[in-house]
N, C-alpha and C positions, 0 to 999 in steps of 0.2 A: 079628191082621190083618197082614200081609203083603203090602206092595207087588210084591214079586215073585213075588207068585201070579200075577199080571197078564202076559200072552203079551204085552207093547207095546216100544217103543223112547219113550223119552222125547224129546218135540220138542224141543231145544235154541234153535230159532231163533221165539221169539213175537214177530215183530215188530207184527202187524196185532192189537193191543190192541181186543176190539170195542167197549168204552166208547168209547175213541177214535175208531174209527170211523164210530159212531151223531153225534157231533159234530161228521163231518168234513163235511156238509151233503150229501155223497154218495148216494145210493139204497142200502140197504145190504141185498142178496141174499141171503136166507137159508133155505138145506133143511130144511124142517121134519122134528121126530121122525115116524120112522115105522117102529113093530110089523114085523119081519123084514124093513124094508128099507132104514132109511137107515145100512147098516153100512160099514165100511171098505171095501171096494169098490166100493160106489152113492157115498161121499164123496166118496174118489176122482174120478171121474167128471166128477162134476158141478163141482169143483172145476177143473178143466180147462176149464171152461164157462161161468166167471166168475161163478161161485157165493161170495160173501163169505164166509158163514159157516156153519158145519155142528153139526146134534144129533144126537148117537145115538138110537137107538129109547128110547123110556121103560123103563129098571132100577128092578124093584121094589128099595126099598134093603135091605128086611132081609134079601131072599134075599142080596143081596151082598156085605154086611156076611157073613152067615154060612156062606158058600158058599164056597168054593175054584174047587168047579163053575162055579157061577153066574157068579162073575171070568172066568174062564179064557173062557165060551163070550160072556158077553153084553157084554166091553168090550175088542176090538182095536184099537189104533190102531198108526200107523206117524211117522216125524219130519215127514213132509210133509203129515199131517192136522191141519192146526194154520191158523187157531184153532177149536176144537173146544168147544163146550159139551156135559156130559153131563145126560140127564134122570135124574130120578129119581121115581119116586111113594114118595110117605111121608106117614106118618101119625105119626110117630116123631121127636122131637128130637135125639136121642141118636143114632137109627140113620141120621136122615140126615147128620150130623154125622160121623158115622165113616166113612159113604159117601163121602162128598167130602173126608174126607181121605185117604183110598186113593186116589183118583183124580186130589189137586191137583197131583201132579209131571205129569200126562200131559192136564191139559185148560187151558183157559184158566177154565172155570167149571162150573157148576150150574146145571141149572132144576130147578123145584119143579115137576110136571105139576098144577095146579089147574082142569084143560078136560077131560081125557078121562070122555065122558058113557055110557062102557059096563059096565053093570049090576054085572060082577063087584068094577069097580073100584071104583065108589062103597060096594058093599055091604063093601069092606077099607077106605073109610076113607078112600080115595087119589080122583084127579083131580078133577072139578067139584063132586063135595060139598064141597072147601075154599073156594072161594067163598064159603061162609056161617061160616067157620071161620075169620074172619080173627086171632084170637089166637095157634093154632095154627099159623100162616102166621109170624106174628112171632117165635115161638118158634124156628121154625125157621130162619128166618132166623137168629136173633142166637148162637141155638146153633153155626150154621157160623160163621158172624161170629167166635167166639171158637176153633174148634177149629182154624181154617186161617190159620194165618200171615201169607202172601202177600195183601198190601192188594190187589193188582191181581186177585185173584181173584174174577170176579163170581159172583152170585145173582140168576136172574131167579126167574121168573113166568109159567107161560103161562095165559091163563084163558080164559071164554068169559064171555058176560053176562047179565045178572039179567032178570028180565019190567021189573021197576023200575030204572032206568037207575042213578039214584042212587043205590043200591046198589052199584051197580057202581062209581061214581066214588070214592062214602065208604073201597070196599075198596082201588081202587089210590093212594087218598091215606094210608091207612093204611100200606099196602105199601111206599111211600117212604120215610116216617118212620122205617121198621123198617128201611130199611136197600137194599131191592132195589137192584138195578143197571139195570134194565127192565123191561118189562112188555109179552107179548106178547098180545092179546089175538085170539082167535077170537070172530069179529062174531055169534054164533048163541047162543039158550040151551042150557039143555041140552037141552032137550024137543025144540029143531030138527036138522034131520039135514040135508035137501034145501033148504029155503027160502032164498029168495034172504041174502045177508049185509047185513046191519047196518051198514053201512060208516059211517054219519052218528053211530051210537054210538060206533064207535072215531074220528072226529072230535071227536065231545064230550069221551070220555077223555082225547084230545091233550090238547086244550084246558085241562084241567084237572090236567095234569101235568108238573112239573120234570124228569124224565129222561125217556131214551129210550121211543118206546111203539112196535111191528112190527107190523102190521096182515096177518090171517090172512083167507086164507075164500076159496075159490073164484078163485084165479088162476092162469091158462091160458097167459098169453104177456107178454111183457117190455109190451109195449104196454097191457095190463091192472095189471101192475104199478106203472108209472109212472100210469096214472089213476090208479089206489087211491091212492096215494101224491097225488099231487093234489089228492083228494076228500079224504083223512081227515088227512093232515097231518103223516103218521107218517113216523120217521126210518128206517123198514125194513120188505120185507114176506116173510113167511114162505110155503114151496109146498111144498105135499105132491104133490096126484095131480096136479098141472100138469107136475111133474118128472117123474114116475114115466113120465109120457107123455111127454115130451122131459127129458130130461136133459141138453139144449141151450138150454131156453128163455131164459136167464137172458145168455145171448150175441144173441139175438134170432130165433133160428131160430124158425120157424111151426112147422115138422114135425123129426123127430129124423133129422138126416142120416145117411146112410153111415157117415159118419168117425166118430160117436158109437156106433152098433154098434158096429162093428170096434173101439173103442177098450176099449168095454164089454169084448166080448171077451177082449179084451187083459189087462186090470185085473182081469179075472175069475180068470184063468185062473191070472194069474200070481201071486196071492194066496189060491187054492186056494175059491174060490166054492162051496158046495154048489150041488149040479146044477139042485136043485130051485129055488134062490134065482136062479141063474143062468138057467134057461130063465123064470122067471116075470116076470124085469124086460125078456127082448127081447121078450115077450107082453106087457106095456104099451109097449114103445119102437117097436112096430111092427106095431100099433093104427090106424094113421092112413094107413098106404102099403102094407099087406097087402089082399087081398078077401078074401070071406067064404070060398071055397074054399082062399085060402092061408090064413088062419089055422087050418081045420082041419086042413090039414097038417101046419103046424110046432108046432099045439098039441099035437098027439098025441106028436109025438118021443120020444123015452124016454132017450137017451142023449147026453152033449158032442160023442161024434163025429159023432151024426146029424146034432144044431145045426150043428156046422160045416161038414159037407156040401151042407146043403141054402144056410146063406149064402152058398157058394164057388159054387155051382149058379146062386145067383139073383141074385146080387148082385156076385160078383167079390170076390178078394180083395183 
């Protein structure tokens, strides 16, 4: 294992500590992991947008641990991506152990994914089946615990929750004990996909907890954010497709302005975006101010220069 398999520059400047943060009584904004899209580009971004804190897409750890490949494609960051937490699915003490120590020069921390409720992934071992696995959960925790030096190196948690609440409480009181640093919870079981969120669950959880708890599930707009925060008590809340669709929202914008394309643009381009990741995030950012006949047009496109023809066309540079 080789740190310098890693394409990154090391953030030299951590000043925004998130423990610290989570206590500074502030709302604390945070991009959730997201599967090909919350990579060094979309960080970027949204970081501009008064976005607090950012995850990479969930890394299975033992490909990473064993992969050269794996490093090289699935963990970019640059000095201004900071503070940075990386995900990881694991099923493994050892390997996620080794994972996060590859990675603790270039992050502020680790989550454990204990929430993603898709089929491949629980059948490896990994996301919401931990949940029921909480000894597993402590292991690995304490396994990082001892392989990573750096005290200020946190360990979270992301879950979702049980049919039986109490379950759920028993495990992030366990989680504590062991060591977590947070605990981000998505309001939904697993079995939920669409149904409305749990918000009064991740209230209970607060409630029952001495560190930080991020409150997940269905947030659209800053004004959503601050209810939830409101309603459950929680020191932070997490967005996935709220962003994806404004990568503004967390500044207050309703809809994704101009300045946020073009800036897209920008960060894309000049960070070398693959085309495909790059046309599919301004097909969520521009969802809300296209019609139905423009979006079949700029869905179609096929190439950067078309994209940027048809922006220059429609929108001005």
């Amino acid at each position: 294992m080789k740190t310098d398999c890693i394409k990154t520059i090391i953030c030299q400047e951590r000043k925004k500590d998130p423990v610290e943060m989570f206590h500074s009584g502030q709302l604390v904004k945070v991009c959730a992991p997201m599967v090909r899209y919350s990579k060094l580009a979309f960080r970027t971004l949204v970081r501009k947008y008064n976005c607090d804190l950012c995850y990479t897409p969930m890394i299975v750890a033992a490909d990473f641990v064993r992969s050269v490949k794996a490093r090289d494609s699935e963990f970019t960051t640059n000095q201004g991506d900071c503070p940075l937490i990386v995900q990881f699915a694991a099923n493994d003490a050892r390997l996620l152990s080794d994972a996060a120590h590859i990675v603790c020069p270039y992050a502020n921390g680790i989550d454990i994914n204990c929430g993603c409720p898709q089929r491949w992934a629980m059948a490896e071992g990994y996301g919401a089946c931990l949940i029921n696995k909480p000894e597993l959960i402590r292991d690995m925790v304490k396994q990082v615990r001892n392989q990573v030096e750096n005290p200020r190196f946190s360990i979270s948690i992301k879950i979702r929750i049980h049919d039986d609440l109490a379950r759920t409480v028993d495990l992030c009181r366990k989680a504590e004990t062991t060591g977590v640093s947070w605990i981000t919870v998505h309001g939904r079981t697993v079995e939920e996909r669409h149904q409305p969120v749990h918000y009064d669950a991740i209230k209970i959880i607060k409630e029952n907890m001495s560190i930080p708890v991020i409150a997940n599930g269905d947030i659209r707009t800053l004004k959503e954010a601050e209810n939830v925060r409101e309603i459950t008590g929680t020191n932070g809340v997490m967005v996935a497709r709220g962003l994806l669709a404004n990568p503004a929202m967390f500044a207050g914008y309703e809809e994704t302005p101009l300045k946020c394309i073009w800036d897209w643009v920008d960060i894309a381009l000049e960070l070398g975006t693959p085309y495909m990741c790059f046309h599919q995030h301004l097909m969520y950012m521009m969802e809300k101010i296209t019609s139905k006949q423009e979006k079949r047009v700029f869905n179609a496109l096929s190439s950067t220069s078309a994209v940027l023809d048809y922006l220059t066309d429609h929108y001005g540079c």
